[in-house]
C-alpha positions, 0 to 999 in steps of 0.5 A, spaced: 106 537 691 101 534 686 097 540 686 103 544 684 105 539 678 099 539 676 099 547 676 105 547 672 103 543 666 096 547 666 101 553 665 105 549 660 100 547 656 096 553 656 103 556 654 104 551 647 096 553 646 098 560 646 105 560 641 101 555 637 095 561 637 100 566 635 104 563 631 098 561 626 095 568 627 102 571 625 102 566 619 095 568 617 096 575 617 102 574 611 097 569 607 092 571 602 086 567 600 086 567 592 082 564 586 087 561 580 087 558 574 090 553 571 094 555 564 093 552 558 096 552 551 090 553 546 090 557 539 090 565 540 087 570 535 087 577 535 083 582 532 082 588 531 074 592 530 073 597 524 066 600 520 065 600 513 061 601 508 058 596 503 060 598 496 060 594 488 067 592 487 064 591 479 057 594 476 056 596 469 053 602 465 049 601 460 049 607 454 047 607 447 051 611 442 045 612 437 038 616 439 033 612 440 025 612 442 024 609 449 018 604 449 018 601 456 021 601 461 021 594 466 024 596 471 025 601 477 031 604 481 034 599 488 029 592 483 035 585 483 034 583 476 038 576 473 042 576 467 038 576 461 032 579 464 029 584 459 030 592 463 027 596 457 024 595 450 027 601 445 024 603 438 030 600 433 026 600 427 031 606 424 037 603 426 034 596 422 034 600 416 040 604 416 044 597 419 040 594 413 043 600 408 050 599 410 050 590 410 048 592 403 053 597 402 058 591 404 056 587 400 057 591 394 063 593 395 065 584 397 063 584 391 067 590 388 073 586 390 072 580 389 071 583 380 077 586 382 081 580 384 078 576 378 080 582 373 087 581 376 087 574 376 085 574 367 090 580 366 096 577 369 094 570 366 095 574 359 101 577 360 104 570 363 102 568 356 105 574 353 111 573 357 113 566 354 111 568 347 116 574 348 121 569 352 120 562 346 121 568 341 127 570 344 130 565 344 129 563 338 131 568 335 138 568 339 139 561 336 138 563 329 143 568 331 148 564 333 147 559 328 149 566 323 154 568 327 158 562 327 156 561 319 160 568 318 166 566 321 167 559 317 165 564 311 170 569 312 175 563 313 173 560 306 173 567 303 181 568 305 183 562 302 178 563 295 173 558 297 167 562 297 166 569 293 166 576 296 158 576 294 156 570 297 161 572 304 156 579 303 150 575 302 151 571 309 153 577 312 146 580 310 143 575 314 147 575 320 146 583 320 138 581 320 138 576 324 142 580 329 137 585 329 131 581 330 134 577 336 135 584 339 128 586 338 125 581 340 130 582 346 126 588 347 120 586 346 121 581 351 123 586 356 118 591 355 113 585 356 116 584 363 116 591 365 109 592 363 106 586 367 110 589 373 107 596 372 101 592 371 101 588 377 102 594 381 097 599 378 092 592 380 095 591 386 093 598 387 086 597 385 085 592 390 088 595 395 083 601 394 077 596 393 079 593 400 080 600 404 073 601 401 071 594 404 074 595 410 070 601 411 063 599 410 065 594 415 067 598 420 061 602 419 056 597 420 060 595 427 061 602 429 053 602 429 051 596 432 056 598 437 052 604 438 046 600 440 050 595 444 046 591 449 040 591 445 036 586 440 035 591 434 031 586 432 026 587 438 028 593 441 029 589 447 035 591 452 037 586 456 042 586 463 048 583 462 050 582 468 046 579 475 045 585 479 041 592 482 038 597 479 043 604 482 040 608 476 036 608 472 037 615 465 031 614 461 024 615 461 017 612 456 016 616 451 023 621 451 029 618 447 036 616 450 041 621 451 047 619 447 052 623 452 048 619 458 048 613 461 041 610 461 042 604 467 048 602 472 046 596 475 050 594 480 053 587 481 051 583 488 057 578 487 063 582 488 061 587 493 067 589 497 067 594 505 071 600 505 074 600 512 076 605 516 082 604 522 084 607 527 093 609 526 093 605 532 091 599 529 093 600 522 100 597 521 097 591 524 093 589 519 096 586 513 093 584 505 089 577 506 087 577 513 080 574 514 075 579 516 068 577 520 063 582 517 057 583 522 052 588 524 045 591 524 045 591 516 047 584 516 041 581 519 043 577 525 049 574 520 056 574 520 060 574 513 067 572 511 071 576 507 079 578 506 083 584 506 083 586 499 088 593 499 091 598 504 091 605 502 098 608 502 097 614 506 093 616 512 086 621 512 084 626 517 076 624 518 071 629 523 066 625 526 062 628 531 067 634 531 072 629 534 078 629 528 081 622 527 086 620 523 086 613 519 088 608 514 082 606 508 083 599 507 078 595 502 075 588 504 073 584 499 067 579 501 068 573 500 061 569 503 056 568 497 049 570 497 049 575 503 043 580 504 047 586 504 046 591 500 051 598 497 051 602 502 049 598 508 054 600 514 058 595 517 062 592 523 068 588 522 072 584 526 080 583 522 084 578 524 091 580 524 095 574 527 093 567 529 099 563 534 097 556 535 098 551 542 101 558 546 099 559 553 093 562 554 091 566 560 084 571 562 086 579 561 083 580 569 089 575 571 095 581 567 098 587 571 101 592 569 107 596 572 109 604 572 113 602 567 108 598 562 111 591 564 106 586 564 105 581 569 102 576 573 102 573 580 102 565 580 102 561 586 108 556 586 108 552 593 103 555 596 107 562 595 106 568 590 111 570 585 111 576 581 113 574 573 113 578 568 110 576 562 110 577 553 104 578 550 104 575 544 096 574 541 090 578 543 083 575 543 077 578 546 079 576 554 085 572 553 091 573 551 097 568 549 103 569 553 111 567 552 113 561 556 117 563 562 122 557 563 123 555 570 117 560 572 111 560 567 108 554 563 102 550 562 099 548 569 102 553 573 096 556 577 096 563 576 092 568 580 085 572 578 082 574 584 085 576 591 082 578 597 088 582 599 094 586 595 099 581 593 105 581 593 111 577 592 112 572 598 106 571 601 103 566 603 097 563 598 090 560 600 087 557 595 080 558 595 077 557 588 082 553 582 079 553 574 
């Protein structure tokens, strides 16, 4: 009896250890060891690559108007030279004497003008004083006019009653006459006075005028000249660069003279040197004016430079590059880093940042899917199970991408899978084995 209860439980207990084995073998056949990690919120920046090419936003060509003897030239094509320095020295001594000819030409005619001015000064003074003297006259004339007249009139009225004789009357009518007649001449005279100083005014007025043109000419000519010599001391020959910079060209030669129709330096300024960039169509309605720009390469020495995205072209070219045809946008990239070793023509690569989201969720690209369709998305682990979430990917940088927050499904600290040793699939169970 005891040998077979004892039987019995043995055949319990290896039939519970059987089902239990079972069980957990089933259950392990559903279960997926996965790594995960755990998402954080940081700041996402995505960019895009370019190449571009090193050019001078700025530089200035030095050219003179006026032929002249080359005596020395100090510097050679591709030599850095600083404001001020001494580039050539030219033979200026025959633009002295033609500048010394015309100064004293313009001093002459100043002088002209300033005898004209005068002589109108003493002219319109005299007539002035003709003018008062016309005008006293006149008035005085006109005073004894009226003074006659009204003698007259009581003269006449003493004549009608007998008081005076006809001769007497005829004697005062006399001196009216004669003194009507003097107040209209000098009327006349002070008339003609006033026009004459008018005519006078005019005709001096003229006179300086034409003196002034003479002087403006004379003027004009002497910085016609020394703005054909721009650039140079005419005193010392010396022609001196205007700006900090890089010798691109250099149009003269010892010993030969300039060419007025050619330019003799074209120096290049380093401190506003700009990158003419070339994007893709794929990326270019990404890239906005002012996004910031990391500038690297060989060109650059080791170093990364900052610039900012100075202007899009508006229209797209075609390019053949290694018999491949490309389409894609010019863009200009102003460099804003100070003392660069890049130089004109250098070939660069860029790194254009076209948007910037702060405190978003990151998650590793490895860990991101994609659908037939295109829909991306990630398998997380929520208690212990896999779950399938589609995602929105806001930002791109490098190996993360900043994602939208999913409510009730994706957040930060939700365990997302970027490693399994199995095909994954919604349900199943998750071993975890390694978690970040």
């Amino acid at each position: 009896m005891k040998k077979k209860l004892l039987t019995l439980i043995l055949i319990l207990i290896f039939a519970t250890i059987s089902t239990v084995l079972y069980i957990t073998y089933k259950s392990r056949q559903n279960e997926v060891n996965v790594k995960v990690f755990n998402v954080k919120k940081s700041n996402i920046t995505s960019t895009i690559s370019a190449k571009g090419t090193v050019k001078e936003e700025s530089g200035i060509n030095i050219s003179f108007k006026s032929s002249l003897k080359v005596l020395k030239v100090n510097v050679s094509e591709g030599d850095n030279v600083k404001k001020g320095d001494i580039i050539a020295i030219l033979d200026t001594k025959p633009i002295k004497l033609q500048l010394e000819q015309l100064r004293l030409n313009y001093d002459i005619e100043k002088k002209n003008l300033e005898l004209t001015n005068n002589q109108f000064k003493k002219n319109t003074l005299l007539l002035d004083t003709q003018i008062i003297d016309a005008k006293n006259n006149f008035e005085q004339k006109s005073l004894s006019f009226e003074s006659l007249e009204k003698d007259l009139y009581k003269s006449k009225d003493l004549y009608s009653i007998g008081a005076i004789s006809e001769n007497e009357l005829n004697d005062i009518q006399k001196s009216y006459d004669m003194a009507k007649i003097e107040m209209e001449n000098s009327k006349k005279k002070y008339d003609s006075i006033i026009l004459e100083n008018k005519e006078n005014e005019k005709n001096n007025q003229s006179q300086i005028d034409i003196q002034f043109q003479k002087v403006t000419l004379a003027k004009l000519k002497i910085d016609e000249l020394l703005e054909s010599v721009n650039g140079i001391d005419i005193d010392s020959g010396k022609v001196i660069s205007p700006i900090d910079g890089c010798v691109a060209s250099i149009g003269i030669k010892e010993g030969e003279y300039t060419n007025v129709e050619d330019s003799a330096f074209n120096i290049i300024s380093l401190n506003n040197l700009i990158v003419l960039a070339k994007i893709s169509e794929i990326d270019a309605n990404s890239v906005k004016e002012g996004n910031k720009v990391i500038i690297s390469g060989d060109s650059a020495a080791g170093n990364e430079y900052e610039g900012i995205v100075q202007s899009i072209a508006p229209c797209a070219i075609k390019e053949t590059i290694d018999n491949t045809e490309r389409t894609v946008i010019n863009a200009q990239i102003l460099i804003t880093s100070k003392n660069t070793v890049l130089k004109p023509g250098y070939n660069v690569d860029l790194q254009i940042t076209t948007k910037t989201i702060n405190n978003v969720l990151s998650i590793i690209t490895n860990a991101v899917r994609e659908d037939e369709n295109g829909n991306k998305y990630v398998y997380l682990v929520d208690n212990g199970k896999i779950r399938k979430i589609f995602i929105q990917i806001e930002a791109e940088s490098g190996m993360y991408y900043g994602i939208k927050e999913v409510e009730d499904s994706l957040r930060e600290n939700s365990k997302i899978i970027y490693y399994s040793s199995d095909d994954l699939r919604e349900g199943l169970s998750a071993n975890v084995i390694e978690e970040k």
